[in-house]
PDB file of N, H, CA, C and O in Angstrom:
ATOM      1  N   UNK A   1      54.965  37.849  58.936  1.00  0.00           N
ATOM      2  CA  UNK A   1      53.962  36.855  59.258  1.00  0.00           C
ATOM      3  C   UNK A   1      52.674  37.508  59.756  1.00  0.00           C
ATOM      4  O   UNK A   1      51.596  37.135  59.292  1.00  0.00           O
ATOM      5  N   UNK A   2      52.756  38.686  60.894  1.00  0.00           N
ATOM      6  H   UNK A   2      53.631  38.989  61.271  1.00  0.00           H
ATOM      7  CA  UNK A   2      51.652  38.969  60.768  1.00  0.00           C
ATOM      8  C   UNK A   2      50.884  39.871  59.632  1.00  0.00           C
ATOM      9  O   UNK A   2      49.672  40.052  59.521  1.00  0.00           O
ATOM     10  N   UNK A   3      51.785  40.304  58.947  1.00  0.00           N
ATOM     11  H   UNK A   3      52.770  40.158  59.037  1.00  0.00           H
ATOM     12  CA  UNK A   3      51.026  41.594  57.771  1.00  0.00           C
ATOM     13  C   UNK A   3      50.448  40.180  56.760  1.00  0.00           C
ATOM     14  O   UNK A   3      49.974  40.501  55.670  1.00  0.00           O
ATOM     15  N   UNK A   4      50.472  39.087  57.006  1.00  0.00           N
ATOM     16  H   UNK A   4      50.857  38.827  57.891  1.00  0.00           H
ATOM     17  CA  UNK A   4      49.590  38.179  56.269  1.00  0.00           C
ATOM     18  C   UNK A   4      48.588  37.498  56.601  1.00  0.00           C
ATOM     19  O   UNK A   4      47.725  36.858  55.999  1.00  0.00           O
ATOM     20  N   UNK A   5      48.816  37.718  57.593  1.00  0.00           N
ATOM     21  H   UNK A   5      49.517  38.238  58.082  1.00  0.00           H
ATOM     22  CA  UNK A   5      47.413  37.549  59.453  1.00  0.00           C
ATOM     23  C   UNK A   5      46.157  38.276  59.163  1.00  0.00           C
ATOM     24  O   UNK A   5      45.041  37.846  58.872  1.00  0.00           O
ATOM     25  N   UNK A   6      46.617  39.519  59.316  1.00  0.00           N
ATOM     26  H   UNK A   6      47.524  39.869  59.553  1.00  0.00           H
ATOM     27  CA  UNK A   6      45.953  40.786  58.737  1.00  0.00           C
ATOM     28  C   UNK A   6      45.620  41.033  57.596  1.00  0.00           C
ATOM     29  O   UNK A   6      44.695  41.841  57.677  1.00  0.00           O
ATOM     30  N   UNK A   7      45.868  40.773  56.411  1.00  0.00           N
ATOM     31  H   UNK A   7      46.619  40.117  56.345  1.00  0.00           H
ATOM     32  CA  UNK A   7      45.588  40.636  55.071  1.00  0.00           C
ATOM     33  C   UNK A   7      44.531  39.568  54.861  1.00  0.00           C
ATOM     34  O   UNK A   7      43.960  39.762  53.787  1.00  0.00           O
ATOM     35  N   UNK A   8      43.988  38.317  55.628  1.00  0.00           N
ATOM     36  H   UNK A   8      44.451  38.159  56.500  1.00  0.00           H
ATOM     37  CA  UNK A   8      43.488  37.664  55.784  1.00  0.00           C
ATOM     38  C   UNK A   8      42.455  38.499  56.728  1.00  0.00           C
ATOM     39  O   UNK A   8      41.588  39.117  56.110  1.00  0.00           O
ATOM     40  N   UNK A   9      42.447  38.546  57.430  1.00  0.00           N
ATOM     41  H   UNK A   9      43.152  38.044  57.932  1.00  0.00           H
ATOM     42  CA  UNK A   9      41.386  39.518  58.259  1.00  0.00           C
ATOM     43  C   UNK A   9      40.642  40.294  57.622  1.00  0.00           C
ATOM     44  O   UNK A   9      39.418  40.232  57.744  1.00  0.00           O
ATOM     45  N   UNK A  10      41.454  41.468  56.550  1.00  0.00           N
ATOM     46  H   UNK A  10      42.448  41.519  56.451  1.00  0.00           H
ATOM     47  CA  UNK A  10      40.842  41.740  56.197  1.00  0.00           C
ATOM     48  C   UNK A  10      39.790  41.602  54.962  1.00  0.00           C
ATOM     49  O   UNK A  10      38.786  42.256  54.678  1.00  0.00           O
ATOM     50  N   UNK A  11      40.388  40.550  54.375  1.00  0.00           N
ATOM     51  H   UNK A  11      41.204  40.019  54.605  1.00  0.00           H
ATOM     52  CA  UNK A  11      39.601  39.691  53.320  1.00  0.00           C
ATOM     53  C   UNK A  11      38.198  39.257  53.644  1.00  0.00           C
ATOM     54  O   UNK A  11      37.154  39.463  53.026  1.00  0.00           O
ATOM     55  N   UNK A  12      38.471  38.474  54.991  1.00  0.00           N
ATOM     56  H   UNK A  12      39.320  38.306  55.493  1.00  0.00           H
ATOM     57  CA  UNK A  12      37.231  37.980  55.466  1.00  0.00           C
ATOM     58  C   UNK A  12      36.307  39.022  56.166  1.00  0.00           C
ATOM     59  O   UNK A  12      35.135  38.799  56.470  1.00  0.00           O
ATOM     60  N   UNK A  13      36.749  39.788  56.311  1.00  0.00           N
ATOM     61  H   UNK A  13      37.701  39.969  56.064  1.00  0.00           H
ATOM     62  CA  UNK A  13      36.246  40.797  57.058  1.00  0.00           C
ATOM     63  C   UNK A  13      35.397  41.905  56.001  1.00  0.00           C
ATOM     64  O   UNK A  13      34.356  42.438  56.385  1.00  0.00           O
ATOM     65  N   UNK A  14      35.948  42.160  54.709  1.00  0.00           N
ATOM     66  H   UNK A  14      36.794  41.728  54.397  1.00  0.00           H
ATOM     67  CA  UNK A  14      35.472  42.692  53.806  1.00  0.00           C
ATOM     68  C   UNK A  14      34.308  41.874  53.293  1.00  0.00           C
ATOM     69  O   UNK A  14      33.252  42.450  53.032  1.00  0.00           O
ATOM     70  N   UNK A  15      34.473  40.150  53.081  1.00  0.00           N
ATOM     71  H   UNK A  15      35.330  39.683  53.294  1.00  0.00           H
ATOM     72  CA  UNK A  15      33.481  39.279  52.641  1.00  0.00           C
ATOM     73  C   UNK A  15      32.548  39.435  53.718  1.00  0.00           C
ATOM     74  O   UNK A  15      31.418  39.330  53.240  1.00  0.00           O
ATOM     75  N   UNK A  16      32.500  39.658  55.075  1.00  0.00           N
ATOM     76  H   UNK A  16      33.417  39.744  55.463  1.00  0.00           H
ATOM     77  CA  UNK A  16      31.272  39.720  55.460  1.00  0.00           C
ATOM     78  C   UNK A  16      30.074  40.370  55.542  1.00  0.00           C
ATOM     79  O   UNK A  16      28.893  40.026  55.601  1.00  0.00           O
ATOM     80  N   UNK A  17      30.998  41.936  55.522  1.00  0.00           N
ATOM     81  H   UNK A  17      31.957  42.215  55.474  1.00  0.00           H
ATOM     82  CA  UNK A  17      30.544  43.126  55.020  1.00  0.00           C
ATOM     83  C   UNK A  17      29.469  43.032  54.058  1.00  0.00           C
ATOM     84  O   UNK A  17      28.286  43.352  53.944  1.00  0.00           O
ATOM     85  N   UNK A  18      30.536  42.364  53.315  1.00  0.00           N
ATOM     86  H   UNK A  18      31.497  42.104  53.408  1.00  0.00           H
ATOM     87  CA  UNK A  18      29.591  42.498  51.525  1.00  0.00           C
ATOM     88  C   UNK A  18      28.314  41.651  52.275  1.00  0.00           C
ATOM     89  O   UNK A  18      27.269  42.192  52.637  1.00  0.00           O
ATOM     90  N   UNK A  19      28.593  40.377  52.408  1.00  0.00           N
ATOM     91  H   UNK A  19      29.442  39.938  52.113  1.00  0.00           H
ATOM     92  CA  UNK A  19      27.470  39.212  52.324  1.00  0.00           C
ATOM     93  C   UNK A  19      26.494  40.237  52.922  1.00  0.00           C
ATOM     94  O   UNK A  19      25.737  40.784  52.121  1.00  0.00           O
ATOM     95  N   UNK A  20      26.404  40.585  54.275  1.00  0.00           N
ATOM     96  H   UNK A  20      27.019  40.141  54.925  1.00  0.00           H
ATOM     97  CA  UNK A  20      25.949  41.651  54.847  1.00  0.00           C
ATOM     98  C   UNK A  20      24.977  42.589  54.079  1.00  0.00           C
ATOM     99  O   UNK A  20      23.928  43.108  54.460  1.00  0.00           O
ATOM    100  N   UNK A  21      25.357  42.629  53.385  1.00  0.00           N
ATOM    101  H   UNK A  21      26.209  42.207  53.075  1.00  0.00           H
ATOM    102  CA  UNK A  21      24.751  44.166  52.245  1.00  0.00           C
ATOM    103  C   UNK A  21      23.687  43.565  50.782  1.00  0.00           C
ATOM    104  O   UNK A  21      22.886  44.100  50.016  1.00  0.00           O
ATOM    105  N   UNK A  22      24.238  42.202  50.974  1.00  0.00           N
ATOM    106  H   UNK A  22      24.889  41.767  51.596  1.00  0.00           H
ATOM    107  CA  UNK A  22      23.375  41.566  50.051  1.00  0.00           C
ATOM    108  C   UNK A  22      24.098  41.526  48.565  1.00  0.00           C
ATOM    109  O   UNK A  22      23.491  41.608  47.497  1.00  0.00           O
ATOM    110  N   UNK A  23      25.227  41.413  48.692  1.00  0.00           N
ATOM    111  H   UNK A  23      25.720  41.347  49.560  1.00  0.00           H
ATOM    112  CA  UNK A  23      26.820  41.453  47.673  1.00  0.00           C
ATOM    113  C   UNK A  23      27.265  40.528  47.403  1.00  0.00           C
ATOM    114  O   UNK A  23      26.634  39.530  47.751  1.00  0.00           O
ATOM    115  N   UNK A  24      28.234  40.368  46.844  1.00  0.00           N
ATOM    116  H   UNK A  24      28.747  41.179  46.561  1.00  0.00           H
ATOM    117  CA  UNK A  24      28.778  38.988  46.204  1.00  0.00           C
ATOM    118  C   UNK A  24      30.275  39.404  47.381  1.00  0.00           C
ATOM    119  O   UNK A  24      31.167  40.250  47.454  1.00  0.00           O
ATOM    120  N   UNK A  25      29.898  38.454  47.974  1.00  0.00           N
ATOM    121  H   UNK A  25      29.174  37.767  47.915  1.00  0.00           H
ATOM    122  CA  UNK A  25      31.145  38.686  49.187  1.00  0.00           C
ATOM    123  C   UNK A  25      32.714  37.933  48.547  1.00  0.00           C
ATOM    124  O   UNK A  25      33.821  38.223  49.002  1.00  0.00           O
ATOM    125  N   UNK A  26      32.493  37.017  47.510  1.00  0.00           N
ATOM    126  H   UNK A  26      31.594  36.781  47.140  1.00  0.00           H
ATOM    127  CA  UNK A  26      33.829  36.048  46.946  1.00  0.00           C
ATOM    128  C   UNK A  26      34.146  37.387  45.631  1.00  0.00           C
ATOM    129  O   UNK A  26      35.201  37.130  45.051  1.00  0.00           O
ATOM    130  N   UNK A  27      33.513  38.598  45.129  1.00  0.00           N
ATOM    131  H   UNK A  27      32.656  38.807  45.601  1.00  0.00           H
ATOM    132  CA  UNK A  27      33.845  39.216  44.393  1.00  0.00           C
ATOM    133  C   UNK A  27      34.600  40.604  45.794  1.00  0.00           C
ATOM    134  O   UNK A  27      35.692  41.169  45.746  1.00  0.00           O
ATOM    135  N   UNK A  28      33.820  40.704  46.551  1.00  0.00           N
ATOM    136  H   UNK A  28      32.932  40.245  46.590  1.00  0.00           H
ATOM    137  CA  UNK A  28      34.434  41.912  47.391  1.00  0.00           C
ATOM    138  C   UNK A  28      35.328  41.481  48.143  1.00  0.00           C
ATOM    139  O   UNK A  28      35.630  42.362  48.948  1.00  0.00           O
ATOM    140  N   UNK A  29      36.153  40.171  48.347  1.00  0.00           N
ATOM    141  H   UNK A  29      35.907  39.455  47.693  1.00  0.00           H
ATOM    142  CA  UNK A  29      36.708  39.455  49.198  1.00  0.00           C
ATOM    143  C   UNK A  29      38.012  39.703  48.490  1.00  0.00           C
ATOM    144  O   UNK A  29      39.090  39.999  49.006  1.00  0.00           O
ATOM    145  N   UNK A  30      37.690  39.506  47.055  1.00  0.00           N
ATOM    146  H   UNK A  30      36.814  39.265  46.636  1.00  0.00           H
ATOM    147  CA  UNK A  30      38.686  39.136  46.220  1.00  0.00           C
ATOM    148  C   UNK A  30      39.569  40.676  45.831  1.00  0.00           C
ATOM    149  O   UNK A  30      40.793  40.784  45.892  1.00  0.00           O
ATOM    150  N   UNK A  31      38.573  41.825  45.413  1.00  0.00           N
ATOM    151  H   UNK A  31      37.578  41.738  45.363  1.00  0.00           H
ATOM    152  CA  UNK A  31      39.359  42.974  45.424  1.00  0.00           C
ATOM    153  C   UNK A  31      39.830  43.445  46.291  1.00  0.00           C
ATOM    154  O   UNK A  31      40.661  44.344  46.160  1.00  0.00           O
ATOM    155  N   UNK A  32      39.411  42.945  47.543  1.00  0.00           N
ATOM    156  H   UNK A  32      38.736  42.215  47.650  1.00  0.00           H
ATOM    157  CA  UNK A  32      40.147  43.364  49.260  1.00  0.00           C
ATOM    158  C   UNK A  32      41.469  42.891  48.742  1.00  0.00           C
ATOM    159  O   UNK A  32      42.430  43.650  48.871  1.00  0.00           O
ATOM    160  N   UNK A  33      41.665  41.465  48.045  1.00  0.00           N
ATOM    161  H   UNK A  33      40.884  40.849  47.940  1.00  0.00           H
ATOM    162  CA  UNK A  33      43.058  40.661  48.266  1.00  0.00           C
ATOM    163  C   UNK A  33      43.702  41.467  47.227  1.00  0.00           C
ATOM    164  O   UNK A  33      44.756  42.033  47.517  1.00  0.00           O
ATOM    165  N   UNK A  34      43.202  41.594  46.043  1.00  0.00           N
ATOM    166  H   UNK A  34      42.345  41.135  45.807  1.00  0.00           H
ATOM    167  CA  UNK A  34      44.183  42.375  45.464  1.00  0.00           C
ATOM    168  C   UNK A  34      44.402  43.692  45.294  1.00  0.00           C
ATOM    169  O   UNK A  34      44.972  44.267  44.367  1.00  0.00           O
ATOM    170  N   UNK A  35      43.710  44.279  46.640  1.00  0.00           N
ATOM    171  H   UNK A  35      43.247  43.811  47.393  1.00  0.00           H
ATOM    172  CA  UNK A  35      44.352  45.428  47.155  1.00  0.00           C
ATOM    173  C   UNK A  35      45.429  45.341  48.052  1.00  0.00           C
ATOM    174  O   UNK A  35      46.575  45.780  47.948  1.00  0.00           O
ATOM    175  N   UNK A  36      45.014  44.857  48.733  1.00  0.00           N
ATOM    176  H   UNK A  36      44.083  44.500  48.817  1.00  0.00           H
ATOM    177  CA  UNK A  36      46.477  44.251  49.504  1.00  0.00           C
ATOM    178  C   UNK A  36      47.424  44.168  49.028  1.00  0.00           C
ATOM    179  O   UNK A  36      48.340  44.721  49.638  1.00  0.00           O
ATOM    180  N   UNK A  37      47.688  43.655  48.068  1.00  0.00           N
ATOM    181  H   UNK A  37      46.944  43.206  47.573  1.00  0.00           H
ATOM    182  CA  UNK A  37      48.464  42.618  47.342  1.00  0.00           C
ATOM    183  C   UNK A  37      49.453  44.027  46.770  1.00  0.00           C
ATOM    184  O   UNK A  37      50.599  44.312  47.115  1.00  0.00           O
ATOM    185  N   UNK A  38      48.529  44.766  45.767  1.00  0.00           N
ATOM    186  H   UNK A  38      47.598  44.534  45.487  1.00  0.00           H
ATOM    187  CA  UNK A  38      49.144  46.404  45.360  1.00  0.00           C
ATOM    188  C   UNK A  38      49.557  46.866  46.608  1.00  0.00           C
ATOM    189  O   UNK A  38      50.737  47.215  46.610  1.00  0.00           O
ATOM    190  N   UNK A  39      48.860  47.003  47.874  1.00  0.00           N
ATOM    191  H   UNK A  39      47.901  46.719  47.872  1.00  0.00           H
ATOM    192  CA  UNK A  39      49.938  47.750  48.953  1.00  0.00           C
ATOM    193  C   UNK A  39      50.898  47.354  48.971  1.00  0.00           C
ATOM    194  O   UNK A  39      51.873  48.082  48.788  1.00  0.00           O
ATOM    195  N   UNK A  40      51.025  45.873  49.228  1.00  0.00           N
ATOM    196  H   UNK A  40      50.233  45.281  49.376  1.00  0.00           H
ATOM    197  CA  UNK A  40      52.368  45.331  49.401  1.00  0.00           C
ATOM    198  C   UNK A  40      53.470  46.145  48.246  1.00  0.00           C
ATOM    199  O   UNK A  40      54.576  46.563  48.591  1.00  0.00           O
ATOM    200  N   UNK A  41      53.076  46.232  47.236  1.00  0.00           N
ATOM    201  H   UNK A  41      52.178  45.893  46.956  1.00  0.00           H
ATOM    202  CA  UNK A  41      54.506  46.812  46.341  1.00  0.00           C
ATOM    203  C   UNK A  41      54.304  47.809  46.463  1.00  0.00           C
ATOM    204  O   UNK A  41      55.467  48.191  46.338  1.00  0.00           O
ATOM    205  N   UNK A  42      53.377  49.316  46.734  1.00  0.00           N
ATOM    206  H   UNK A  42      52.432  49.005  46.835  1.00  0.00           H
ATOM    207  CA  UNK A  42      53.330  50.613  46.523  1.00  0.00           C
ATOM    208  C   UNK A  42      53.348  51.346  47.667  1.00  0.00           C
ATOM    209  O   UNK A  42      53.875  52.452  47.778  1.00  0.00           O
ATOM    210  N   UNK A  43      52.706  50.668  48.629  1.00  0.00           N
ATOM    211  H   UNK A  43      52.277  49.769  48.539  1.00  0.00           H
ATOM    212  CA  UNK A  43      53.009  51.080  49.760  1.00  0.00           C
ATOM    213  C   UNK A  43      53.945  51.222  50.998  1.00  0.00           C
ATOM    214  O   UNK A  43      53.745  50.325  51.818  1.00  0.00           O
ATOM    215  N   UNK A  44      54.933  52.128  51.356  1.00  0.00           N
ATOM    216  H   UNK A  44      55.095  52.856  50.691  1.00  0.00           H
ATOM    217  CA  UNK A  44      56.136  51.482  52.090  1.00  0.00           C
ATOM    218  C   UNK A  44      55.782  51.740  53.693  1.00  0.00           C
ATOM    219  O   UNK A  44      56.644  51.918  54.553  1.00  0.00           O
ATOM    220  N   UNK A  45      54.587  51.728  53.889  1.00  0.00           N
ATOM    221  H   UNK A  45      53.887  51.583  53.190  1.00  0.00           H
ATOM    222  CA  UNK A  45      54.117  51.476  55.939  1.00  0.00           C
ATOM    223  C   UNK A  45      53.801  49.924  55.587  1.00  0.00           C
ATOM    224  O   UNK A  45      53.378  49.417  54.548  1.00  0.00           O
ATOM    225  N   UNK A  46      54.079  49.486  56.548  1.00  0.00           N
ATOM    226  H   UNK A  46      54.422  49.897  57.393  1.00  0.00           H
ATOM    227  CA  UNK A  46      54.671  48.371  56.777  1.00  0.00           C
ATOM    228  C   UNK A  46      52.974  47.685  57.318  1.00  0.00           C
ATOM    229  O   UNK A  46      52.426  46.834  56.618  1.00  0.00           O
ATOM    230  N   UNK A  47      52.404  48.136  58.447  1.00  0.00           N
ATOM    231  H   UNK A  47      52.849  48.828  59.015  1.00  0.00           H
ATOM    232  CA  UNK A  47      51.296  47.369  58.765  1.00  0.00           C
ATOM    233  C   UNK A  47      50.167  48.224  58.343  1.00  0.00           C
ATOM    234  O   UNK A  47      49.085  47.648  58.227  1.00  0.00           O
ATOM    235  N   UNK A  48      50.218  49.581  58.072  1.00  0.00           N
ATOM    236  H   UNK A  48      51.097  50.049  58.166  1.00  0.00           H
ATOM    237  CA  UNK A  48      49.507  50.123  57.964  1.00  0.00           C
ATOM    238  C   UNK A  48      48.253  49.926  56.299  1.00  0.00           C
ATOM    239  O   UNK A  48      47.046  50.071  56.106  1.00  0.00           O
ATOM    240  N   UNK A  49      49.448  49.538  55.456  1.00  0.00           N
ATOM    241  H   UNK A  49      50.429  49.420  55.612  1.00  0.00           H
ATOM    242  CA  UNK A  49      48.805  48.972  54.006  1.00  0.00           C
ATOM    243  C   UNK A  49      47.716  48.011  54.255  1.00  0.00           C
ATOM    244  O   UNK A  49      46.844  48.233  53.414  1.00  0.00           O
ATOM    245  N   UNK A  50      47.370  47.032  55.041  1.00  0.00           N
ATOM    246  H   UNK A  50      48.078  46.851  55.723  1.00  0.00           H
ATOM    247  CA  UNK A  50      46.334  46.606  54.577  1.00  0.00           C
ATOM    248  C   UNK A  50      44.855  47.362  55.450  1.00  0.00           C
ATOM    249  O   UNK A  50      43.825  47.081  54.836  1.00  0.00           O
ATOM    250  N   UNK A  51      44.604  48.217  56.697  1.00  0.00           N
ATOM    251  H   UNK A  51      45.441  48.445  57.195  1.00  0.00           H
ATOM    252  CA  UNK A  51      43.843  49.270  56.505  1.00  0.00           C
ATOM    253  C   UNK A  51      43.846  49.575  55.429  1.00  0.00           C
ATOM    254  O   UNK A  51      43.094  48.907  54.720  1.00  0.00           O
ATOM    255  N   UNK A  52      44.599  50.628  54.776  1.00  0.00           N
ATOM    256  H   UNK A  52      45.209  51.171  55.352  1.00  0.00           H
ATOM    257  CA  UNK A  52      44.128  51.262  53.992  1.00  0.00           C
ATOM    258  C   UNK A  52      43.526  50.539  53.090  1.00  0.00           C
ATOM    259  O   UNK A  52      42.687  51.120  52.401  1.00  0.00           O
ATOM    260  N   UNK A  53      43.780  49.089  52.845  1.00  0.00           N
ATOM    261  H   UNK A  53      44.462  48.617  53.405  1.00  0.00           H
ATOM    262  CA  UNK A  53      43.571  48.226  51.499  1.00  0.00           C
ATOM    263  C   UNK A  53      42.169  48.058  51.958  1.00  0.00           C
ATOM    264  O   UNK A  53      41.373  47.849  51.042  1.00  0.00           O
ATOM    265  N   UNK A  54      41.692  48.099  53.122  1.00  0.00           N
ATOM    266  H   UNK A  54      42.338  48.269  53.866  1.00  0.00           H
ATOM    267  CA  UNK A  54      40.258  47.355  53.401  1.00  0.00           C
ATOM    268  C   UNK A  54      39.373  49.108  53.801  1.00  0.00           C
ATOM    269  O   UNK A  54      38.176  49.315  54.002  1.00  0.00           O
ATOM    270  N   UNK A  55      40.285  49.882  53.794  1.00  0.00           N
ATOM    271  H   UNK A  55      41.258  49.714  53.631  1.00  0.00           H
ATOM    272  CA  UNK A  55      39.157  51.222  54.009  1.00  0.00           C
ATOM    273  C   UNK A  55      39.061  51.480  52.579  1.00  0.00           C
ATOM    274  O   UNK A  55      37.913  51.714  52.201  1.00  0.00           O
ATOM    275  N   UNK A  56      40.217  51.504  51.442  1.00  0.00           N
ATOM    276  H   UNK A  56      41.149  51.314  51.750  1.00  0.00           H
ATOM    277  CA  UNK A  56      39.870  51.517  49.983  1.00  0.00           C
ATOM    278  C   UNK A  56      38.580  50.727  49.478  1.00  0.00           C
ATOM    279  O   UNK A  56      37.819  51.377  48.761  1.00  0.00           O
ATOM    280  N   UNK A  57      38.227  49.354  49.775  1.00  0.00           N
ATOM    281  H   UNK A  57      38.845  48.826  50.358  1.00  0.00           H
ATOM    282  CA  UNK A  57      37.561  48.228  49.536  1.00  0.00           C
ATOM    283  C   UNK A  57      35.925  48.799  49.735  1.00  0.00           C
ATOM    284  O   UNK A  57      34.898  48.926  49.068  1.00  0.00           O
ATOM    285  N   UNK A  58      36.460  49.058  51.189  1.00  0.00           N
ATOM    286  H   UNK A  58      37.294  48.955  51.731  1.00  0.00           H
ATOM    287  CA  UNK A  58      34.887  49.878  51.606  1.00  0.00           C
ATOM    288  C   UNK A  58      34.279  51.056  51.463  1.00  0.00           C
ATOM    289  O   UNK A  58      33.116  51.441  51.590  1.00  0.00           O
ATOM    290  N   UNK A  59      35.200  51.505  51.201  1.00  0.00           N
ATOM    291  H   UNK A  59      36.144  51.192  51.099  1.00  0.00           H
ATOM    292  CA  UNK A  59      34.659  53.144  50.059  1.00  0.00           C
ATOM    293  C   UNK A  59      34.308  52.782  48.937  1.00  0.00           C
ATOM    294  O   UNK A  59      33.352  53.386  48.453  1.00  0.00           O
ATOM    295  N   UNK A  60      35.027  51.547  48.039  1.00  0.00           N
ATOM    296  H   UNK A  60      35.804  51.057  48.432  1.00  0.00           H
ATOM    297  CA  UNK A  60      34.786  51.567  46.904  1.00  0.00           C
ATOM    298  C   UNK A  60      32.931  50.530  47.056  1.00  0.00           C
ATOM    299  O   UNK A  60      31.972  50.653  46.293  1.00  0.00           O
ATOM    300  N   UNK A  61      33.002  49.945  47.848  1.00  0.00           N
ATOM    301  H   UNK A  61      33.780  49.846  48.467  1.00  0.00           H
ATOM    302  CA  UNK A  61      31.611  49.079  47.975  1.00  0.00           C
ATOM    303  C   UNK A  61      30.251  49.861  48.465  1.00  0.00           C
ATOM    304  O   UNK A  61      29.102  49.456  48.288  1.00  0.00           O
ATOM    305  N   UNK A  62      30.668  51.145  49.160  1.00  0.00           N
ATOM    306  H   UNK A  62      31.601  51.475  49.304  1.00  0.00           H
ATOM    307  CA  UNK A  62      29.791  52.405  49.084  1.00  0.00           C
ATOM    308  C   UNK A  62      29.413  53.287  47.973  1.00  0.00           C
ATOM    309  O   UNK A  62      28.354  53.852  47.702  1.00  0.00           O
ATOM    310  N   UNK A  63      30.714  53.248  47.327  1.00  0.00           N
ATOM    311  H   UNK A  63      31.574  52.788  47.547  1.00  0.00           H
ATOM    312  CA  UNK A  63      30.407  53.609  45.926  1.00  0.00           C
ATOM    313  C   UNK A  63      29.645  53.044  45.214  1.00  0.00           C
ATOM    314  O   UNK A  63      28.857  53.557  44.420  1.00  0.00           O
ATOM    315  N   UNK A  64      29.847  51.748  45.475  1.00  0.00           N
ATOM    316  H   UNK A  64      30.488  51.332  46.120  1.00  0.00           H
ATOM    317  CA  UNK A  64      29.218  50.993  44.260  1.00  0.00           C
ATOM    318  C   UNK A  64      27.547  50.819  44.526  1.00  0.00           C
ATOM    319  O   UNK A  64      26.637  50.786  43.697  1.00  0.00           O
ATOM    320  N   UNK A  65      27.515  50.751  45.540  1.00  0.00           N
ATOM    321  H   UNK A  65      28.254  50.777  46.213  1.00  0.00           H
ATOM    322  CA  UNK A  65      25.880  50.813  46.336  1.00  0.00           C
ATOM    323  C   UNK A  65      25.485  51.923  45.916  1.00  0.00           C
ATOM    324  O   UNK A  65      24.380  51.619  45.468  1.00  0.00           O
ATOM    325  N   UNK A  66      25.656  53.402  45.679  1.00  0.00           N
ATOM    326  H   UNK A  66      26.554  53.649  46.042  1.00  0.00           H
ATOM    327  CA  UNK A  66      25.316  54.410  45.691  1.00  0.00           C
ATOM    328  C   UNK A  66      25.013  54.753  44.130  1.00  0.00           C
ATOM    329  O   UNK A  66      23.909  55.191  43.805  1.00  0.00           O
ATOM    330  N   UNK A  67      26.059  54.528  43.170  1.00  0.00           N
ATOM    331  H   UNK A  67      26.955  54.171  43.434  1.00  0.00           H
ATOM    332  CA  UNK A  67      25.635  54.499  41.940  1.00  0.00           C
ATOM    333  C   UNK A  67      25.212  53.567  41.330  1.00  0.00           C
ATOM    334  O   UNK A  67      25.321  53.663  40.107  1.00  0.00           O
ATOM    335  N   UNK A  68      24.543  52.256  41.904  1.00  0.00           N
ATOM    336  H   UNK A  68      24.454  52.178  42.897  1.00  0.00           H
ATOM    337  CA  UNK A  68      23.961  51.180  41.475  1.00  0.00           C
ATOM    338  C   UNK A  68      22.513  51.811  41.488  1.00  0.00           C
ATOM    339  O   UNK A  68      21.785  51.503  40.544  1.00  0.00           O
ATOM    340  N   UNK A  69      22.038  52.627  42.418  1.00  0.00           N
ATOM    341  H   UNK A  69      22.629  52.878  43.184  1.00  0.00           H
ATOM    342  CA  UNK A  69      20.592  52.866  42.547  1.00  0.00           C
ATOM    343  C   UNK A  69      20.308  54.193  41.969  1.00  0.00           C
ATOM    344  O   UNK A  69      19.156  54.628  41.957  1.00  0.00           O
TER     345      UNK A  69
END
């Protein structure tokens, strides 16, 4: 129950980011979730998967800022 607390957290938490940056926060919201979603089956730490799912999210949204310009 809570690793779905947190999976939510970090969804919204990634969407604000984005909005933040001037992003499509329902597109960066959404690959947060289905990162998560892949931890859940690939990953076997238990709370630790959705960090990583939302530090993946935000590397990849740095990325994307960086080779956009």
């Amino acid at each position: 129950m809570l690793e779905i607390i947190m999976m939510g957290v970090c969804v919204v938490g990634m969407f604000r980011v984005a909005e933040n940056d001037n992003e499509s926060g329902i597109l960066w919201g959404g690959v947060t979730a289905l990162l998560c979603i892949l931890g859940v089956m690939f990953v076997p730490l238990p709370y630790a998967r959705e960090l990583i799912a939302f530090g993946l999210a935000f590397l990849l949204l740095i990325a994307y800022k960086v080779l956009r310009k």
